[in-house]
N, C-alpha and C positions, 0 to 999 in steps of 0.2 A: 715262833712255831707253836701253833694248841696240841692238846690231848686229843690221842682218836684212837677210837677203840671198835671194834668190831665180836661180838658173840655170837653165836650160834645155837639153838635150841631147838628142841622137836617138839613140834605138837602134833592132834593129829591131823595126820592126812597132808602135812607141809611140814616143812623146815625152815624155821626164820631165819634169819641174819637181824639181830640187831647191833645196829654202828652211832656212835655218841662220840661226842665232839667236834673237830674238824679233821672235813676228808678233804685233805693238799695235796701234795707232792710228795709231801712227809710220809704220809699213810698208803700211798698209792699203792705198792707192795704188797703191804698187808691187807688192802682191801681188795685185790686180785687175788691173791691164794685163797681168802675165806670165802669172796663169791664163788670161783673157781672149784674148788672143794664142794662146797652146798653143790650146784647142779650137779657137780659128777655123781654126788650122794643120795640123791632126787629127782623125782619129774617135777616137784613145785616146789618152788623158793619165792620165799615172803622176804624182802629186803624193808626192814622198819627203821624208817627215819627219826622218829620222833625225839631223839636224842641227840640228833644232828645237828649243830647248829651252823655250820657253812661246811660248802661244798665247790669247790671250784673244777675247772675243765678234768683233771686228773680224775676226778671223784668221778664227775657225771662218762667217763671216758671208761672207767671200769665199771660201772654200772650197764653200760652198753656192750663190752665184750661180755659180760657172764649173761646178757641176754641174749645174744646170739650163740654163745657156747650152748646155754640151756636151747634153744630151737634147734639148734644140731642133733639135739639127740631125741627132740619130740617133747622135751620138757619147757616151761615155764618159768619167768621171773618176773615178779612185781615189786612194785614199791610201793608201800603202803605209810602214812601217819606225815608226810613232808608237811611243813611250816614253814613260816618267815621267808625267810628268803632264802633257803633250800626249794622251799616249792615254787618262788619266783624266779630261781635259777632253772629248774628242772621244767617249768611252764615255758619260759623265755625258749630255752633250747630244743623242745618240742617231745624232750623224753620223758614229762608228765604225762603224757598222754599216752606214749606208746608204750610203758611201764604200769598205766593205771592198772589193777584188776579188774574185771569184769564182776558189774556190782554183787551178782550170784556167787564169786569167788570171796568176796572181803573175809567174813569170818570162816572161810574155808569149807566151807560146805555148798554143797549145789542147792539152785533154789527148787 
């Protein structure tokens, strides 16, 4: 079982989530409360992968309910920084795309 870790931070105009290690089974929990929490706390949530290094069904499964919790309320969730085979999981499964930001969003400002 790896290490998985999930933070959260504010910049402005979004609230990241940053998650490092592996999001399992293990982490699944904790990675529903801290997405969960973010949208309740925001219209935009930035989910950064870049510290992620695998993600299975469980992972990409809570990345999908906090996106739809965040639609619920008119809010936003993206994922931003995936690699390896996090962004091969999340391409394969079609929720690269549906998670991408819109390129005017990346660094949080409109273009």
């Amino acid at each position: 079982m790896g290490h998985f870790e999930a933070r959260t931070s504010t910049e402005p105009g979004r609230l990241v989530v940053a998650l490092a290690g592996e999001c399992d089974l293990a982490g699944r929990d904790e990675l529903a409360a801290v997405l969960l929490a973010a949208v309740d706390r925001t219209s935009v949530v930035f989910v950064d992968l870049a510290g992620l290094t695998f993600i299975d069904s469980s992972g990409v499964h809570g990345l999908v309910t906090a996106y739809h919790a965040a639609r619920q309320t008119g809010g936003r969730l993206y994922v931003i920084n995936a690699g390896g085979t996090v962004a091969e999981v999340l391409d394969l499964t079609g929720i690269g795309d549906l998670l991408r930001p819109p390129a005017d969003r990346i660094d949080g400002h409109h273009a």
